[in-house]
Steps between C-alpha positions, in 0.01 A plus 500: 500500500135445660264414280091504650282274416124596564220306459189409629345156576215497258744449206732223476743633224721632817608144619629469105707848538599455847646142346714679265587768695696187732677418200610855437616570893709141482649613201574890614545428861468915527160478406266453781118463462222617744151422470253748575090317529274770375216466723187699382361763253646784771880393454465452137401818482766620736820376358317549100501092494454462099385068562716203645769441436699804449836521564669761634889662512505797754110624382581444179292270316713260270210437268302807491163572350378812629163381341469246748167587704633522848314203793506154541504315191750273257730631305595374169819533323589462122779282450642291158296209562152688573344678757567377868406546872948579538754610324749288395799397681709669175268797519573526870879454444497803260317777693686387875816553245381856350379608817853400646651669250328822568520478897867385500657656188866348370 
């Protein structure tokens, strides 16, 4: 499974996703991760880049919020302790497993 993880430099919640996402691919050695740098306003616009980090399966979004505002900005993410710059690590567990679930059916 390849997971994407975009992001741009302006926002430093990626280095916090793209920490957990190692745990995840050394736990699920089928997962691999790719990181893809948003540079500017153009490819934000291009690829509908809804704020850093998002994480992708296929194009699929595994925390969507279609009322994202698409560019270069943070994104924030509820989780049970709060608001924060990342989804959890169980958060991130739980939508890689749906998604796998849905892509790779038993």
């Amino acid at each position: 499974m390849e997971i994407t993880l975009q992001y741009f430099d302006g926002c430093p919640n990626w280095l916090v996703a793209a920490e957990r996402l190692a745990i995840i691919a050394a736990e699920q050695p089928d997962v691999i991760v790719k990181r893809r740098l948003v540079g500017n306003v153009d490819d934000a616009e291009a690829i509908h880049f809804r704020g850093s980090p998002s994480i992708l399966v296929g194009a699929l979004d595994l925390f969507p919020d279609p009322s994202a505002a698409v560019g270069l900005s943070c994104r924030i993410y509820a989780t049970s302790a709060g608001f924060a710059g990342a989804p959890t690590l169980d958060q991130m567990r739980t939508a890689i497993a749906a998604k796998r679930v849905r892509i790779e059916p038993l």
